[in-house]
N, C-alpha and C positions, 0 to 999 in steps of 0.2 A: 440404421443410423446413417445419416451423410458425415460424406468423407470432408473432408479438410476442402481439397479444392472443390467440393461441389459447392460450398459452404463460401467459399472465394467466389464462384462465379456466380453466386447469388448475393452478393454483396455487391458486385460490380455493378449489378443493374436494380439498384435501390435510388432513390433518387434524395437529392441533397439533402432533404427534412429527415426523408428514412434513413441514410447513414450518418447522419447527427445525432437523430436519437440513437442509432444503435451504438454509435459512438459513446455517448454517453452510459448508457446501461454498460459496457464494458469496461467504462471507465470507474464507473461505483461497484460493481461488482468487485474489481481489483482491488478498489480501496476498501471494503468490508473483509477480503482476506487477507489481504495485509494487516488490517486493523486486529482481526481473530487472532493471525499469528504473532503480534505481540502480545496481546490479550494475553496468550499462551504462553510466550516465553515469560511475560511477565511473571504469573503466577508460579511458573516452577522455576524463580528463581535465577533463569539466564540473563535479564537486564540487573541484575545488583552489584558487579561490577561497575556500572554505569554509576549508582549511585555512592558509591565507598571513591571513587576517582574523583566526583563533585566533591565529596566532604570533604576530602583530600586538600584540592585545591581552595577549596574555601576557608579550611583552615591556613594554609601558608599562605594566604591573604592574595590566591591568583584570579580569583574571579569578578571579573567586570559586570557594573550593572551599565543596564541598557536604557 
């Protein structure tokens, strides 16, 4: 397996298209696990704070529409 810097100085010498795209793939990949891990807290329950703080506020008449 490549190490970290060997992995670095093969990215130096990719040229603008190729580290766009690679840019890119790095970037969706991120946002897919990020996405997973709400996903995840989602379902076990860690974002429901989030929602009982809405209702909250929505009942004491604090939330703005947009």
């Amino acid at each position: 397996m490549l190490r970290i810097e060997e992995i670095k100085s093969i990215i130096e010498k990719l040229s603008k298209n190729e580290f766009l795209e690679l840019k890119s793939w790095i970037l969706e990949k991120d946002w897919q696990q990020w996405d997973e891990e709400i996903e995840k807290d989602s379902k076990e329950g860690k974002l429901d704070f989030l929602i009982k703080e809405a209702l909250e506020e929505k009942q004491q008449g604090k939330l703005r529409e947009f």
